[in-house]
N, C-alpha and C positions, 0 to 999 in steps of 0.2 A: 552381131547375129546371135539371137537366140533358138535354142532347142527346146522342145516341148512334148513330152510323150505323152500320149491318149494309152486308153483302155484299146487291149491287144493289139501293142505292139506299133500303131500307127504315127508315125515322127512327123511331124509339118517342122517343117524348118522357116523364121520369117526372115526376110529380109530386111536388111536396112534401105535398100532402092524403092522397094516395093512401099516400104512406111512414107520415104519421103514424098514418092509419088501421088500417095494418097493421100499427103498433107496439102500439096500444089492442088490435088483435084474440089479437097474439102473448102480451100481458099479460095477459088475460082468460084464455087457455086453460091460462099457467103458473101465476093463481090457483087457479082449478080443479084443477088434479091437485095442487097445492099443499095444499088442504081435505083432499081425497083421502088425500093421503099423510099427514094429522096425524089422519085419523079412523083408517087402517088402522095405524100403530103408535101412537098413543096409547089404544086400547080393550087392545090384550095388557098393557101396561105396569100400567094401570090393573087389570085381573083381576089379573094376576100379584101385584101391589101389595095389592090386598084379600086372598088368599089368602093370603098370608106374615102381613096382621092378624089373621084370623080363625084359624090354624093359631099365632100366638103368644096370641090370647085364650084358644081353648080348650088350649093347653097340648099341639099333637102333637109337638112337638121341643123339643130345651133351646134359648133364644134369650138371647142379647146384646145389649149394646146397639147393635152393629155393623149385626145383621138387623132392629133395630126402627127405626134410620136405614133402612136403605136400603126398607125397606116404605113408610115415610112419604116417601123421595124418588120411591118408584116410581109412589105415588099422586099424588104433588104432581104430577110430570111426566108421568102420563098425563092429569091432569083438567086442565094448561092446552094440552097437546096436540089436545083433545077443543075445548076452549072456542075455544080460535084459531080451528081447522078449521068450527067453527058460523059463527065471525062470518066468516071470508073466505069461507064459500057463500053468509051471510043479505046480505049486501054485497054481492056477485057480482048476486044474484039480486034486490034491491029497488032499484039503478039501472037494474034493463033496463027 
């Protein structure tokens, strides 16, 4: 616990409850836009990612093996983008 004197006389005394609280509150809001941010780029990565499959199944461009990695990397890393983002809201949201 620390003490702190102001200009005339005024003491605020802080808490240690009070820091920690507001550490749990500052954590909560950085999970949250956290979810946030893995739902809002991992859904384009993921379209993007099926579209390069379904554009190499039916045969619109010549493809390599170059574009058919990077299709499966784009789906791979949109759907654990997407799965993260579900569990740190479903988490966030069944301890409150």
């Amino acid at each position: 616990m620390s003490k702190k004197t102001f200009e005339k006389n005024k003491t605020v005394i802080m808490s240690d409850k009070y820091l920690s609280e507001s550490g749990v509150q500052g954590g909560k809001i950085i999970g949250e836009h956290l979810a946030l941010g893995s739902f809002i780029v991992g859904i384009p990565f993921l379209i993007i990612g099926l579209i390069t499959l379904f554009s190499i199944v039916f045969d619109f461009f010549i493809t390599n093996t170059a574009v058919i990695i990077a299709a499966l990397l784009l789906i791979a890393i949109g759907l654990l983008l997407i799965i993260g983002g579900y569990f740190i809201y479903r988490d966030k949201h069944v301890k409150n």
